[in-house]
ChimeraX commands (.cxc) that place a marker at each C-alpha (Angstrom):
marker #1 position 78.98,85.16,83.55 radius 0.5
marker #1 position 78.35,83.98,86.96 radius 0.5
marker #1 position 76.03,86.34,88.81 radius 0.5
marker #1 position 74.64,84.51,91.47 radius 0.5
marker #1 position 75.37,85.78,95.53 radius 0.5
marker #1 position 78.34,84.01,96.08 radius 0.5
marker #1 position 80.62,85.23,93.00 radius 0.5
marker #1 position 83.18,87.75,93.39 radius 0.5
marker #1 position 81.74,90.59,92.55 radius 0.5
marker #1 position 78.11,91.84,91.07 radius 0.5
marker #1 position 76.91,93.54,88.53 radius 0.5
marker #1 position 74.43,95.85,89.35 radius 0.5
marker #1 position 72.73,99.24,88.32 radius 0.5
marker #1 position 70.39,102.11,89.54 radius 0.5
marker #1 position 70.17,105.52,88.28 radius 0.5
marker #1 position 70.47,107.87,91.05 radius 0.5
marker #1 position 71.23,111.90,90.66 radius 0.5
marker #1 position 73.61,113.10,88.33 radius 0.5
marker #1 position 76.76,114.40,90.71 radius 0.5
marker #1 position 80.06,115.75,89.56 radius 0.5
marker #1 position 82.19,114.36,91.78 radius 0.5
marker #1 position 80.96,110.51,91.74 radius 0.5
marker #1 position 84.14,108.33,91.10 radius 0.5
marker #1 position 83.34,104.82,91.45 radius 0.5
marker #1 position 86.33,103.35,93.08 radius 0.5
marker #1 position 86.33,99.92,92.53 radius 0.5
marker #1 position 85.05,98.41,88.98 radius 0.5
marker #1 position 86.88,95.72,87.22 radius 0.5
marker #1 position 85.68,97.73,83.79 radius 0.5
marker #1 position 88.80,96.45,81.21 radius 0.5
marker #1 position 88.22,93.98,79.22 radius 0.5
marker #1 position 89.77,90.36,79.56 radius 0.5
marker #1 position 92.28,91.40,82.00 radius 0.5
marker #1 position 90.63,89.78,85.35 radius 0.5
marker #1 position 87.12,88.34,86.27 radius 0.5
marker #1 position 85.23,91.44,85.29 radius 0.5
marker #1 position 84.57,92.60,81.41 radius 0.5
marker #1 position 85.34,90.23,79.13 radius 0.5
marker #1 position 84.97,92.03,75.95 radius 0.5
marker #1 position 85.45,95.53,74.47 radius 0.5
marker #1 position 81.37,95.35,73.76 radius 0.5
marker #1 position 80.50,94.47,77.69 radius 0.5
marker #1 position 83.00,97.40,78.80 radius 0.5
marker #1 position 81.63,100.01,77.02 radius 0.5
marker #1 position 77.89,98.39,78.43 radius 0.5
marker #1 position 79.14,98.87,81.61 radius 0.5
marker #1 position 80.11,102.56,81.30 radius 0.5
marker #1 position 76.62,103.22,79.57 radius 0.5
marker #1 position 75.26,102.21,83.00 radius 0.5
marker #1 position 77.45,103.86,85.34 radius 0.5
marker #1 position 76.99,106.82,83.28 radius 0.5
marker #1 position 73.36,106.51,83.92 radius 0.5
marker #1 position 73.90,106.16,87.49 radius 0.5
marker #1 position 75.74,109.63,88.10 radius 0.5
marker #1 position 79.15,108.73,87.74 radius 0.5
marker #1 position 81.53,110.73,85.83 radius 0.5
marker #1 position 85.11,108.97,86.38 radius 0.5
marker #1 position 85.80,105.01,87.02 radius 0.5
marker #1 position 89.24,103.96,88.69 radius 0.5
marker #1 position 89.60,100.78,86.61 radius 0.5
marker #1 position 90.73,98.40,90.05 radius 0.5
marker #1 position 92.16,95.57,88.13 radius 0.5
marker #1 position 93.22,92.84,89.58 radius 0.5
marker #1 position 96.85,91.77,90.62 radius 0.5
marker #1 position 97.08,88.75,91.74 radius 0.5
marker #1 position 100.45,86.75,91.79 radius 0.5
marker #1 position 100.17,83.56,89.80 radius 0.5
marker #1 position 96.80,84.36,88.63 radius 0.5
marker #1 position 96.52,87.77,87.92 radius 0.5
marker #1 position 99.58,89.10,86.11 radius 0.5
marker #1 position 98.84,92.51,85.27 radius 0.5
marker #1 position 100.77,95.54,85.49 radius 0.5
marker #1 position 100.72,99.34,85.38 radius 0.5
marker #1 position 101.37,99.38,81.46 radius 0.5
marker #1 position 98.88,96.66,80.80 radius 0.5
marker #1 position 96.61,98.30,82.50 radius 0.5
marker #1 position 97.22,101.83,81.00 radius 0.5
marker #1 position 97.01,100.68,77.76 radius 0.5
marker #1 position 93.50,99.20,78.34 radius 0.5
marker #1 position 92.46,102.27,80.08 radius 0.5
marker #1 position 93.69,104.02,76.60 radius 0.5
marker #1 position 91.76,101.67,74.66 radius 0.5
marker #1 position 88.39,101.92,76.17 radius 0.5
marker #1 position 88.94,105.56,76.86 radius 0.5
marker #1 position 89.20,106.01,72.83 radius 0.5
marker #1 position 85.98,104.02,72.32 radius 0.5
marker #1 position 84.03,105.72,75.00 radius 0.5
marker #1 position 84.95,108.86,73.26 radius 0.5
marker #1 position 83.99,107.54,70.14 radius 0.5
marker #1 position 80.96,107.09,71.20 radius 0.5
marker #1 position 79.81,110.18,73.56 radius 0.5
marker #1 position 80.10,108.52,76.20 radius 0.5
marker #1 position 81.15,111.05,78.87 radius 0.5
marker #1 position 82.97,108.83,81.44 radius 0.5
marker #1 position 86.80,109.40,82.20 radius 0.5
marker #1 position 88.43,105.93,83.01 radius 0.5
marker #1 position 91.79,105.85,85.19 radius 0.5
marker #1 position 93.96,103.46,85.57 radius 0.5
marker #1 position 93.99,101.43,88.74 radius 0.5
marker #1 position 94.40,98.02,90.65 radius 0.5
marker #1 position 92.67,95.75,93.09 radius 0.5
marker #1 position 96.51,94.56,94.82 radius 0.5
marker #1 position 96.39,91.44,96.85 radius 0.5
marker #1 position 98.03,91.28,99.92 radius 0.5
marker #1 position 100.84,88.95,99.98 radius 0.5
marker #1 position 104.98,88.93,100.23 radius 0.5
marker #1 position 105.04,89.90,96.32 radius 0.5
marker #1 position 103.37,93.44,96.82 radius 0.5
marker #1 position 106.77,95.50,98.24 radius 0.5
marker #1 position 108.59,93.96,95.31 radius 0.5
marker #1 position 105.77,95.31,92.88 radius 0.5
marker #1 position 105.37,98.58,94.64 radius 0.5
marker #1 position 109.53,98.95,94.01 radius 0.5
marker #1 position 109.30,98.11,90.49 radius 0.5
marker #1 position 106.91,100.34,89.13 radius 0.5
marker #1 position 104.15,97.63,88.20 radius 0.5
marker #1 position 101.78,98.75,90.37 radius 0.5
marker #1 position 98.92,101.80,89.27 radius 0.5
marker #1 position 97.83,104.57,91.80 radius 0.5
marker #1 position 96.13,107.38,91.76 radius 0.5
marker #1 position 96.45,110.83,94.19 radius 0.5
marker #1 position 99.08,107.72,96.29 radius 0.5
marker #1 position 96.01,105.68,97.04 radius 0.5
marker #1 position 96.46,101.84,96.50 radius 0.5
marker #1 position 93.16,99.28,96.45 radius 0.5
marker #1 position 94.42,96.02,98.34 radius 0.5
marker #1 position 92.78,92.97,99.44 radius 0.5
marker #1 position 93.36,90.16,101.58 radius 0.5
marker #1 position 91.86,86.91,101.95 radius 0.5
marker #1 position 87.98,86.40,102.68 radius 0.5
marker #1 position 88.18,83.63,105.65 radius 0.5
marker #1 position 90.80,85.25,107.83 radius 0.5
marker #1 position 93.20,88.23,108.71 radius 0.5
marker #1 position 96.72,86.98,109.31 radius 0.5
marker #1 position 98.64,89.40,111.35 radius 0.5
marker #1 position 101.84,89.71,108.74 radius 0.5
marker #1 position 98.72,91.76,106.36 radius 0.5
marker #1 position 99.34,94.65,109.17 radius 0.5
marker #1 position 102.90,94.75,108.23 radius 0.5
marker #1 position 102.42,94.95,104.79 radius 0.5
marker #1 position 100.25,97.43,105.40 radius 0.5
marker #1 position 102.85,99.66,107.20 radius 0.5
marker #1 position 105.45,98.88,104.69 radius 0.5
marker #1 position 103.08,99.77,102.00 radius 0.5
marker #1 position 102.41,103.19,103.43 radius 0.5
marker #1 position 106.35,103.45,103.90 radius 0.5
marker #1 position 106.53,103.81,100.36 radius 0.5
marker #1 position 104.47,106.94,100.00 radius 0.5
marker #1 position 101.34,104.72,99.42 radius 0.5
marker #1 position 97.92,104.98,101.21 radius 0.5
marker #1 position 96.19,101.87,101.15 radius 0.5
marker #1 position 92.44,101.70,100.61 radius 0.5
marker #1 position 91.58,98.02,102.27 radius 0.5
marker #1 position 88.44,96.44,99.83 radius 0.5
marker #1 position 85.15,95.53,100.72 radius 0.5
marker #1 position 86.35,94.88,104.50 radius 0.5
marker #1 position 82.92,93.71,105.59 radius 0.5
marker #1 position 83.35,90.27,103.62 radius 0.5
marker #1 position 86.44,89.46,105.69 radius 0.5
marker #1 position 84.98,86.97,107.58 radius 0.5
marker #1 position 87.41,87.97,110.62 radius 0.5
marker #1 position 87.10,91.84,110.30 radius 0.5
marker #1 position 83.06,91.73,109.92 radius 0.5
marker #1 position 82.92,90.70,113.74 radius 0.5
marker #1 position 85.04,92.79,115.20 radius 0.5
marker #1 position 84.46,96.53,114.04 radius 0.5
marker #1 position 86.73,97.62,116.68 radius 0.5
marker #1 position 89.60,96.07,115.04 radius 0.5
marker #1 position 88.62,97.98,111.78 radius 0.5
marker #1 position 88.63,100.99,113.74 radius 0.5
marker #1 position 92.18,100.29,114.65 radius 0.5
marker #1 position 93.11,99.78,111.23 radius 0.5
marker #1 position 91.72,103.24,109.70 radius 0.5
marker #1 position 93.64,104.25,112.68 radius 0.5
marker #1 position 96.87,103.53,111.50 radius 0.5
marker #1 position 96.27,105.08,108.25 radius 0.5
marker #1 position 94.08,102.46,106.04 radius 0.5
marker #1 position 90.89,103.70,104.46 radius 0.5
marker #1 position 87.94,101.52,104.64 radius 0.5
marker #1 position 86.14,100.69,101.34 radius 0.5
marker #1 position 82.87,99.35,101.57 radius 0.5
marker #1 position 80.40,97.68,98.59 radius 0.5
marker #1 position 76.88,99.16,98.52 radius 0.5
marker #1 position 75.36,96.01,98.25 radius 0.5
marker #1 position 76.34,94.46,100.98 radius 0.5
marker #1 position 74.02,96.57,103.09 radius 0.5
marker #1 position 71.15,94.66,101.30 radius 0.5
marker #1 position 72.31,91.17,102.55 radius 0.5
marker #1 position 73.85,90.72,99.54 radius 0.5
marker #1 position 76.93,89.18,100.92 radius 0.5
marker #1 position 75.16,87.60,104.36 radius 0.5
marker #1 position 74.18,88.96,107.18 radius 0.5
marker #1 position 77.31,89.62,109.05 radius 0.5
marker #1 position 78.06,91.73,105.93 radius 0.5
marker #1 position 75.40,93.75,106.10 radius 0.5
marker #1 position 75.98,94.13,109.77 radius 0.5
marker #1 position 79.05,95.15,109.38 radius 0.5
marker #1 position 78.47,97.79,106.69 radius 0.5
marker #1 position 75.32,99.29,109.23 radius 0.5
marker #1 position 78.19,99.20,111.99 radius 0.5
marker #1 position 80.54,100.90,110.25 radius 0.5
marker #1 position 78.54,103.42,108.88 radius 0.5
marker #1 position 77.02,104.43,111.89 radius 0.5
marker #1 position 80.72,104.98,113.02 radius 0.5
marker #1 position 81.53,106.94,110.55 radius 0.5
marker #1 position 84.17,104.33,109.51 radius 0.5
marker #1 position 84.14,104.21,106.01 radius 0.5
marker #1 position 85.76,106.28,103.36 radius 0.5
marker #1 position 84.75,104.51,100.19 radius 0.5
marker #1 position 81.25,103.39,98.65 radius 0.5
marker #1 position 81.71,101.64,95.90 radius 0.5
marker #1 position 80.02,99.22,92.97 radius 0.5
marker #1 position 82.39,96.28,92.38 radius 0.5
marker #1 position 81.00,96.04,89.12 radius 0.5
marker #1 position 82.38,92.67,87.32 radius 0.5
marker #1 position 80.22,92.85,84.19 radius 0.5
marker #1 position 76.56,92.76,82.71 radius 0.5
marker #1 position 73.78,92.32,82.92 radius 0.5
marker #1 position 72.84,94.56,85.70 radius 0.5
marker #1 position 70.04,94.47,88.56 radius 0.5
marker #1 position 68.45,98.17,89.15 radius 0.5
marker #1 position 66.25,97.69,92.24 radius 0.5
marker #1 position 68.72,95.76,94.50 radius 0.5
marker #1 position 70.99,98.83,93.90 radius 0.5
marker #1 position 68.47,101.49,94.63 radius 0.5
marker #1 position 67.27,99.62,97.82 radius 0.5
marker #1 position 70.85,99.72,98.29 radius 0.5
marker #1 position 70.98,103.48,98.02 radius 0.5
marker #1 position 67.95,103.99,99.92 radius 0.5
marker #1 position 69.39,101.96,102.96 radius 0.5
marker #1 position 72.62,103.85,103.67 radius 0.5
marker #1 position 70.97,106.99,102.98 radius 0.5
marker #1 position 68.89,106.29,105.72 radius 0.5
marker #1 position 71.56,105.68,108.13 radius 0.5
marker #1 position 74.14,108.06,106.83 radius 0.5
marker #1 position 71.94,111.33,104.80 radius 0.5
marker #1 position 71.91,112.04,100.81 radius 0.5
marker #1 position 75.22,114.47,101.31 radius 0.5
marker #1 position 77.38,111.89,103.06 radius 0.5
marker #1 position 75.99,109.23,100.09 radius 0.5
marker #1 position 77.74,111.33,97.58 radius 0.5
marker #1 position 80.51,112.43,99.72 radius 0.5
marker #1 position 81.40,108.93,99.99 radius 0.5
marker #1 position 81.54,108.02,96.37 radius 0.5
marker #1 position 85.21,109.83,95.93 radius 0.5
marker #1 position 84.30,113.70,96.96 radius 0.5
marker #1 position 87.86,113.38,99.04 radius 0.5
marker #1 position 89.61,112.45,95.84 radius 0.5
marker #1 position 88.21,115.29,93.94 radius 0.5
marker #1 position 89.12,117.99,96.01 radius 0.5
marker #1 position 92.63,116.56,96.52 radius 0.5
marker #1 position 92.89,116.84,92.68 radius 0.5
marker #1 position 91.72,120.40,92.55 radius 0.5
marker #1 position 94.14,121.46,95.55 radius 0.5
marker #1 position 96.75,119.99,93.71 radius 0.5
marker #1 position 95.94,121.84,90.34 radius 0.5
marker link #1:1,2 radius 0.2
marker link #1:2,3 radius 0.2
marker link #1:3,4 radius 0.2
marker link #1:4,5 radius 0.2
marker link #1:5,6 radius 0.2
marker link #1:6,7 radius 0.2
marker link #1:7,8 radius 0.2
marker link #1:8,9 radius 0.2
marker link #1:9,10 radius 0.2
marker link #1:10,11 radius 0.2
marker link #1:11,12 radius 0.2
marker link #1:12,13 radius 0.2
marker link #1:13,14 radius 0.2
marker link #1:14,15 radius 0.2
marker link #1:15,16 radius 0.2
marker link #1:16,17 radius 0.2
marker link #1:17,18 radius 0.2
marker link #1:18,19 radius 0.2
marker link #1:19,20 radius 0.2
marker link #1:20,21 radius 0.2
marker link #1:21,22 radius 0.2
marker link #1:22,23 radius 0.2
marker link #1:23,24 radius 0.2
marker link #1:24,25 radius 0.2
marker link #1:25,26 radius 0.2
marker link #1:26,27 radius 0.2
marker link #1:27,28 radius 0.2
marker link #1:28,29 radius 0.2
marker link #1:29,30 radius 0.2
marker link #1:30,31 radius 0.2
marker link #1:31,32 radius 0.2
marker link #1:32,33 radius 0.2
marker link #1:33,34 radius 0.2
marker link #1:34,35 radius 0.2
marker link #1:35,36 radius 0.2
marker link #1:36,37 radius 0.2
marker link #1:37,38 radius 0.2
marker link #1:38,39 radius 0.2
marker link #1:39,40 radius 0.2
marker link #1:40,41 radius 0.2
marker link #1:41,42 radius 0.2
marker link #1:42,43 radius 0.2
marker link #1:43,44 radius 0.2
marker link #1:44,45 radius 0.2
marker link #1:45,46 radius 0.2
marker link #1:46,47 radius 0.2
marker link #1:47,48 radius 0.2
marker link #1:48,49 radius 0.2
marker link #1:49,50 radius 0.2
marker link #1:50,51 radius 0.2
marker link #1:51,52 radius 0.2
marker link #1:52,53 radius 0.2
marker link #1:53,54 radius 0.2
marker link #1:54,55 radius 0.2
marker link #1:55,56 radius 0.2
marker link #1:56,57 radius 0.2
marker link #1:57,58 radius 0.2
marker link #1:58,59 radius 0.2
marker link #1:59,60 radius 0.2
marker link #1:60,61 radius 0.2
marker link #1:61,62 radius 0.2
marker link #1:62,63 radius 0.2
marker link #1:63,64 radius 0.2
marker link #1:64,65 radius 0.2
marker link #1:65,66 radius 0.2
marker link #1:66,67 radius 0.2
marker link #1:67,68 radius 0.2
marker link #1:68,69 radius 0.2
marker link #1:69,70 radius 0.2
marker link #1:70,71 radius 0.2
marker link #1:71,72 radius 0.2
marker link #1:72,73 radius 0.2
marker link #1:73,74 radius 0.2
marker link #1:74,75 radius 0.2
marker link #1:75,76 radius 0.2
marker link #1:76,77 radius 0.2
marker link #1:77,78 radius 0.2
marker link #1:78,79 radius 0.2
marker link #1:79,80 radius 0.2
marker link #1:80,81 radius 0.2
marker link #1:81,82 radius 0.2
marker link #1:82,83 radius 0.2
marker link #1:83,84 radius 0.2
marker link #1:84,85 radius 0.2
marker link #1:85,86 radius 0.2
marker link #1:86,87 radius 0.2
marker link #1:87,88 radius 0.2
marker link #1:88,89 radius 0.2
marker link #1:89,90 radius 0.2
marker link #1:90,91 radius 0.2
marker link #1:91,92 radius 0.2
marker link #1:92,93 radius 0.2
marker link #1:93,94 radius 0.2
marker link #1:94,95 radius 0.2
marker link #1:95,96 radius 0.2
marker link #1:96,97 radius 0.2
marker link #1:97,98 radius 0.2
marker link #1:98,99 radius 0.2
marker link #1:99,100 radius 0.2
marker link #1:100,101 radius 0.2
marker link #1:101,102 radius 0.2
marker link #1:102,103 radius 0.2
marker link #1:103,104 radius 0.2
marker link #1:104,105 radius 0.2
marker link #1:105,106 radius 0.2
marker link #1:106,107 radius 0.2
marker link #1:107,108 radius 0.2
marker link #1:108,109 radius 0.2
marker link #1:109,110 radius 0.2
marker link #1:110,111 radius 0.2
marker link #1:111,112 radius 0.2
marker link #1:112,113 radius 0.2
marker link #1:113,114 radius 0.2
marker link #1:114,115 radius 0.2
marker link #1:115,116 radius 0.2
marker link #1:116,117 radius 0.2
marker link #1:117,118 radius 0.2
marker link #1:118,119 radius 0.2
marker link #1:119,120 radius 0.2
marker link #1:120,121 radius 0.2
marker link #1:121,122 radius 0.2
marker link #1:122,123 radius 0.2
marker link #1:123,124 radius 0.2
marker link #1:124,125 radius 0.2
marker link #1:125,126 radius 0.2
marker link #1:126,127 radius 0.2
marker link #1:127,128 radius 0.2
marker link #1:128,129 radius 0.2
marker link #1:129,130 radius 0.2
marker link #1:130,131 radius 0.2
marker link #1:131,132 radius 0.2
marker link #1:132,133 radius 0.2
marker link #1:133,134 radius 0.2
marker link #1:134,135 radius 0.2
marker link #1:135,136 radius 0.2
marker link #1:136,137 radius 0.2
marker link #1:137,138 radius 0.2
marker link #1:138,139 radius 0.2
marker link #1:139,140 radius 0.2
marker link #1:140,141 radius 0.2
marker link #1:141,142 radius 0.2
marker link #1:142,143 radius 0.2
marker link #1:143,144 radius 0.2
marker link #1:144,145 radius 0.2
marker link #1:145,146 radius 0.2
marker link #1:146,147 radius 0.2
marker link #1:147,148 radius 0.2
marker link #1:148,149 radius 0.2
marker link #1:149,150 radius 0.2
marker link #1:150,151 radius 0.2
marker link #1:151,152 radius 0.2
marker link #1:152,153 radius 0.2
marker link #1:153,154 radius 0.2
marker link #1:154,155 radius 0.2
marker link #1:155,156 radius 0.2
marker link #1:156,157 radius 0.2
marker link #1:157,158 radius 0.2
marker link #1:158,159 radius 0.2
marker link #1:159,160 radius 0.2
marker link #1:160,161 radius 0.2
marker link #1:161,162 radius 0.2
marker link #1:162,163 radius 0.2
marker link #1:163,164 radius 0.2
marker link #1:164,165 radius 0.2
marker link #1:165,166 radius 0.2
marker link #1:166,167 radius 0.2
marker link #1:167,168 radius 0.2
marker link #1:168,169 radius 0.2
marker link #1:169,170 radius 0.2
marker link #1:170,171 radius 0.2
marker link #1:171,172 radius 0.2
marker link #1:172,173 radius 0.2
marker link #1:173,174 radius 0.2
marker link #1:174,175 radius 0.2
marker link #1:175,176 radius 0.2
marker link #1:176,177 radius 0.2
marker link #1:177,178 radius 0.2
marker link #1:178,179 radius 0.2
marker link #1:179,180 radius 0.2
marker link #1:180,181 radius 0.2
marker link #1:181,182 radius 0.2
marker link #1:182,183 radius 0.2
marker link #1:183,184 radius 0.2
marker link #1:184,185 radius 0.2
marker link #1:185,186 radius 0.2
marker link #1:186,187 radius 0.2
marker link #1:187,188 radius 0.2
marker link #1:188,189 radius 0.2
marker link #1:189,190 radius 0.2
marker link #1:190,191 radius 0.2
marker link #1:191,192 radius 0.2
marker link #1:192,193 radius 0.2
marker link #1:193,194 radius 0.2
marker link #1:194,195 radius 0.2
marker link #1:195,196 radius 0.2
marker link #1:196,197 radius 0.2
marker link #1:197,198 radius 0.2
marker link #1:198,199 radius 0.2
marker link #1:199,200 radius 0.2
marker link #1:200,201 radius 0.2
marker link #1:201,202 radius 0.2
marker link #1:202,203 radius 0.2
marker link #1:203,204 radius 0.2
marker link #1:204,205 radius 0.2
marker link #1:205,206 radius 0.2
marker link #1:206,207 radius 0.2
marker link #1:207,208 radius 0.2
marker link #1:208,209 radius 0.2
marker link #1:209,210 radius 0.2
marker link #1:210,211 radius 0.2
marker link #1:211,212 radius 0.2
marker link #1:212,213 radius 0.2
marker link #1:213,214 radius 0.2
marker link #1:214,215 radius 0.2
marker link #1:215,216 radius 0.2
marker link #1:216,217 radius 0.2
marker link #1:217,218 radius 0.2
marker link #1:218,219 radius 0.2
marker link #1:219,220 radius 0.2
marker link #1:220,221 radius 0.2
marker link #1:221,222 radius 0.2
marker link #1:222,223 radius 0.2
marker link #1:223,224 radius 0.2
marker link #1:224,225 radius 0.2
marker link #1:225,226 radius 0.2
marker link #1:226,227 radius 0.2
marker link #1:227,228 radius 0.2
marker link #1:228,229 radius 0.2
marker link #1:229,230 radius 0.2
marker link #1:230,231 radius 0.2
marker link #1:231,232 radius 0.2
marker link #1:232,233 radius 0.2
marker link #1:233,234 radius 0.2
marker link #1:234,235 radius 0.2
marker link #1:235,236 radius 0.2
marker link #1:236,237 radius 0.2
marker link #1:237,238 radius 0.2
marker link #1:238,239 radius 0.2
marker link #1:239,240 radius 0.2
marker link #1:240,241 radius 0.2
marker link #1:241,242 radius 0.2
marker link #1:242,243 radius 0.2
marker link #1:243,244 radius 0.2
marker link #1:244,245 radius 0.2
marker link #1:245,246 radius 0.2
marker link #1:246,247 radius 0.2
marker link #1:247,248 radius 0.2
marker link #1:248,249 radius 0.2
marker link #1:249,250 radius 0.2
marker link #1:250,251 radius 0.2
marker link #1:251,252 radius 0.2
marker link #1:252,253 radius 0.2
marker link #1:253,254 radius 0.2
marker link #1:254,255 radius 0.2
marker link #1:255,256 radius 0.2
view
């Protein structure tokens, strides 16, 4: 598996305090359906890890991709049921829930409308491209939330557009999109107008979402923890953990 900087996503690990309400938002944790896990064995790794590291449920973000990445709700679902099982099997307490990492293109409305698409409490992961930010993604946006749907825009700091102008981002969460925002990318690990960004951001109180990204193993411990450390020191320990899903808890509990 390619792990180097400029791959899609990263594996990486850290154990950090155990906290109830840590959902990791964005993990690509099902095997063979996308460029994360590619077997039942490296799933079940991962959740080992990100057991270790606090968290108690995963929202499996798989990817849909038109053309590439063909996946839908029921796909999906039955992986989650899958790896759920085995987890179980083997004591491992993590809850996995199905998900999807939705890029942004004319398909998505047509997908939304058909049932295809996996959400959870109405939040949808999307993406757009890395190199720019074409005005008709603001439409979809709107249309998406249209539908009942609140989108939850991925690692927005790697958007080679978006990363120098904050302001824009603002404008954006603004209108209703919550920002998502990969821990290591406040380490560099994605360039320096990444981590720039992310600093930014964070200072702005802009982001709703910390999240791994996890693709697969083997994992890196102290990149993660210097991670944690740095956005800590910007944001405080209770906003750390607020940010890894608190909002989606207590929406479930309201709702129950």
């Amino acid at each position: 598996m390619d792990l180097s900087w400029e791959s899609h996503g990263i594996a990486f690990i850290s154990m950090i305090p155990s906290l109830n309400s840590m959902i990791d938002i964005h993990c690509h944790i099902l095997p063979g359906l996308d460029d994360g896990s590619q077997s039942l064995a490296e799933s079940i790794e991962m959740a080992q890890f990100l057991v270790s590291m606090g968290y108690k449920k995963v929202l499996a973000s798989t990817h849909i991709k038109s053309g590439i990445y063909n996946n839908t709700a029921a796909i999906i679902q039955k992986k989650c049921e899958t790896l759920q099982t085995a987890l179980d099997a083997r004591g491992i307490d993590l809850k996995i829930i199905p998900f999807v990492e939705l890029y942004l293109d004319e398909t998505v409305l047509n997908k939304i409308e058909a049932g295809v698409i996996p959400s959870y409490n109405n939040r949808i992961l999307v993406e757009g491209p890395m190199n720019n930010w074409p005005d008709y993604l603001d439409s979809i946006l709107f249309k998406i939330k249209t539908k009942g749907f609140s989108p939850i825009l991925a690692h927005v700091e790697r958007n080679r557009v978006l990363n120098r102008h904050p302001d824009r981002i603002r404008e954006l969460k603004d209108d209703g999109v919550e920002i998502q925002v990969e821990a290591l990318s406040i380490v560099s690990h994605y360039g320096e107008s990444a981590r720039s960004c992310v600093q930014e951001l964070l200072k702005l109180d802009l982001v709703d979402y910390i999240a791994t990204d996890l693709h697969g193993m083997p994992a890196n411990p102290e990149i993660f923890s210097m991670a944690k450390a740095e956005i800590i020191q910007i944001v405080g320990e209770n906003r750390w953990t607020e940010l890894h899903g608190k909002k989606l808890e207590e929406e479930v509990l309201a709702w129950n």
